[in-house]
C-alpha positions in Angstrom: -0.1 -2.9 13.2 0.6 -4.8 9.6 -1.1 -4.0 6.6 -1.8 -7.2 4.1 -2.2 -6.8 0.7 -3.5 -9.1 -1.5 -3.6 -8.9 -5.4 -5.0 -10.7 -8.3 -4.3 -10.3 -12.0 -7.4 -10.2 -14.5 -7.4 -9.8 -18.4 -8.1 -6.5 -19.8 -11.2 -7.7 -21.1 -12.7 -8.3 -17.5 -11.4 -5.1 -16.1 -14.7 -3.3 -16.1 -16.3 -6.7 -14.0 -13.7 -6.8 -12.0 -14.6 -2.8 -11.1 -17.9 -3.5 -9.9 -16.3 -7.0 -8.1 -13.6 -5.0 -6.1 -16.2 -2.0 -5.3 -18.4 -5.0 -3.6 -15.6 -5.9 -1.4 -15.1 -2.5 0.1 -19.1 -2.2 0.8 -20.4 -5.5 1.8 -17.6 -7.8 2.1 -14.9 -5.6 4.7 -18.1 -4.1 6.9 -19.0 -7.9 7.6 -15.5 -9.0 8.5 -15.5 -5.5 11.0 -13.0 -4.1 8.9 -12.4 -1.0 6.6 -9.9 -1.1 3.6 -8.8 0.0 0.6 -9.7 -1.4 -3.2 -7.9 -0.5 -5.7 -6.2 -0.5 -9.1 -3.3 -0.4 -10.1 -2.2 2.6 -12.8 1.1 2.6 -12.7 3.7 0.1 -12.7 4.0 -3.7 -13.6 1.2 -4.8 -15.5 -0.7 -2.1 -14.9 -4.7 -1.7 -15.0 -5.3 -5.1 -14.9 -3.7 -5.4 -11.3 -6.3 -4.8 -8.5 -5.7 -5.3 -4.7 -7.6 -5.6 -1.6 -5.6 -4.0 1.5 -6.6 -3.8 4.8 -4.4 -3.3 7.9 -4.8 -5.7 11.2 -3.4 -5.9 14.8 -1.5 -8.9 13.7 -1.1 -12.1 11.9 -3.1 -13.9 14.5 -6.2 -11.4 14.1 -5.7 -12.1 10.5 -5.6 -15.6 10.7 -8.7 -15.9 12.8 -10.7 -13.9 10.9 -10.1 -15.6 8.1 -10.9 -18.9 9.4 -14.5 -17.3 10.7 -15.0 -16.1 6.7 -14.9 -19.8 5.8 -18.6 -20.2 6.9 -19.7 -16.5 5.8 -22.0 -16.4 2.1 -20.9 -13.5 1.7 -17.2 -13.8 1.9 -16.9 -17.4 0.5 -20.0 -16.4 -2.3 -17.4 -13.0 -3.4 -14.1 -14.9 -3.1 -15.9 -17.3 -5.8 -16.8 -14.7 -8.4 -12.7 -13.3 -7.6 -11.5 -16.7 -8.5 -14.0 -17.1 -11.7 -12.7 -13.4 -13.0 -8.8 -13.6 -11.6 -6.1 -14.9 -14.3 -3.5 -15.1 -11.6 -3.7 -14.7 -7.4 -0.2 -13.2 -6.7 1.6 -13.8 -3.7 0.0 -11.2 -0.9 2.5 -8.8 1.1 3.0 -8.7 4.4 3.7 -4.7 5.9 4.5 -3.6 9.3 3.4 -0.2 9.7 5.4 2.4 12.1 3.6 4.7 14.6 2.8 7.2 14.8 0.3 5.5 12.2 -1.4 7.7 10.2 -5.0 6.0 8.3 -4.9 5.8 4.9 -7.9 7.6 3.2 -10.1 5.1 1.3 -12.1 7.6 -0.7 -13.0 6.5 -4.0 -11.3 8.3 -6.6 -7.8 9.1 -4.5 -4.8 7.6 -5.5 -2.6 6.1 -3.4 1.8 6.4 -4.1 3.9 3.5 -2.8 7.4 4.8 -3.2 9.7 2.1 -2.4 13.1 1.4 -1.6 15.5 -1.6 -1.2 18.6 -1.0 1.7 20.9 -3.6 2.3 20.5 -5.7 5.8 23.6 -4.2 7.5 21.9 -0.8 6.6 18.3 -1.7 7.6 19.0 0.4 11.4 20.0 3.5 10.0 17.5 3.9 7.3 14.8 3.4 10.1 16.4 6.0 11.5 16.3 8.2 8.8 12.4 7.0 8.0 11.9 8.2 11.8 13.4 11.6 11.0 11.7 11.8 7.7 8.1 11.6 9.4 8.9 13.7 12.2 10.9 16.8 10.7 10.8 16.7 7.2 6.7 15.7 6.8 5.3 18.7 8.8 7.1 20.9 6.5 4.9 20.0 3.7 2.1 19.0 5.7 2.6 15.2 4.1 1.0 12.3 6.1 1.1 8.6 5.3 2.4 5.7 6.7 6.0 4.6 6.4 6.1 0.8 5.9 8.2 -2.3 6.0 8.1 -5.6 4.1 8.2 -8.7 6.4 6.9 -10.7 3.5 6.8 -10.8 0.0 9.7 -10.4 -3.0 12.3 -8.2 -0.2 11.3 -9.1 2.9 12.9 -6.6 5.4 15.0 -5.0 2.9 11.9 -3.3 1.6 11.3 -0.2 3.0 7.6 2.2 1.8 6.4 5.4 2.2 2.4 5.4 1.3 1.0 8.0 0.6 -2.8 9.1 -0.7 -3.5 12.2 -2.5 -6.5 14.1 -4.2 -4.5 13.1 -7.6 -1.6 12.4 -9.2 -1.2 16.8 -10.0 -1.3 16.9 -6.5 1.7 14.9 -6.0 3.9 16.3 -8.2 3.1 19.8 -7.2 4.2 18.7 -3.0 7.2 17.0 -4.7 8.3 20.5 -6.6 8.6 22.0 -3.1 11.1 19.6 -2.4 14.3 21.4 -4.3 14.3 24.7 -2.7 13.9 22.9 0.8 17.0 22.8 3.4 15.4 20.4 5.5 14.5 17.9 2.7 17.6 18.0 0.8 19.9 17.6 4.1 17.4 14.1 4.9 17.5 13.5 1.0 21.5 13.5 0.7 21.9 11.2 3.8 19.2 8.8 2.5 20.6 8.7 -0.8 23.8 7.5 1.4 22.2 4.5 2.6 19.3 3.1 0.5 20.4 0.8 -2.3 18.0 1.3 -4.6 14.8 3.4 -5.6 12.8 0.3 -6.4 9.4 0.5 -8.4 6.9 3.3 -7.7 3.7 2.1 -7.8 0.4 4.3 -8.3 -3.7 2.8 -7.3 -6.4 3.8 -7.6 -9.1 3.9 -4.8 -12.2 2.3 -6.2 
């Protein structure tokens, strides 16, 4: 499975339009491509608010690519994707994720937020911090009762190198209050010393919003 996720920029000025814009999308526009997704805002992290993405995970790049092609002769795809390019300042380049099983589905609920905490590893290191992405699902998730999806870029600003955990929570309290567990635990801080070990860099951690 891949997720896609594309975003557009709008000024802070349309942000309440673009709202009611993104919320169509996930009612009208995703049921009539068969598909269920996540709209949402962005609240945290480079230019914040006025970010908003449209994510929705597929088989492949083919399923992607044909479905597209049928949404070329769909009003209600091509009449949506209008009012988007009348509201959007900027399209920015879409991301490309493959998603590792066991896949877990990311709650679209309204209101959630979703938290993309990402990191950059170095190519020769790309094995062994899958590794330790394995073992971080399997061992060190069940003792917090954590779900999510671990992630990979295959395209976008560091393709490959790009490694995500995703993760959607009641709110942002929530989070913080699973992450304070984290110091007094044996088996996180054991996975935590040898990931430190082999990641590069803790890139930008991004917060949405579920519209």
């Amino acid at each position: 499975m891949i997720e896609i996720r594309s975003s557009h920029i709008v000024h802070t000025k349309d942000i309440r339009d673009a709202l009611v814009l993104w919320r169509e999308g996930r009612e009208k526009v995703f049921p009539h491509m068969g598909k269920t997704g996540r709209v949402q805002q962005l609240t945290h992290g480079h230019i914040q608010q006025s970010v908003f993405v449209c994510s929705i995970e597929w088989n492949n790049l083919s399923e992607w690519e044909t479905t597209m092609d049928q949404m070329k002769d769909s009003d209600v795809y091509t009449r949506w994707m209008g009012e988007i390019k009348k509201l959007a300042v900027y399209g920015e380049e879409s991301e490309i994720f493959r998603i590792f099983e066991p896949r877990m589905a990311l709650d679209n609920t309204p209101g959630k937020v979703e938290i993309r905490s990402c990191y950059k590893v170095r190519l020769p290191d790309i094995d062994r911090a899958l590794e330790l992405f394995r073992h971080m699902q399997e061992v060190v998730w069940p003792v917090f009762d954590w779900q999510g999806q671990n992630q990979q870029m295959l395209h976008g600003k560091a393709a490959q190198s790009m490694l995500v955990w995703a993760s959607i929570w009641d709110s942002i309290d929530t989070w913080e209050k699973s992450m304070a567990k984290t110091y007094d635990s044996v088996e996180f801080q054991s996975w935590y010393k040898d990931w430190l070990g082999t990641v590069d860099f803790g890139s930008t951690r991004e917060i949405f919003k579920n519209l």
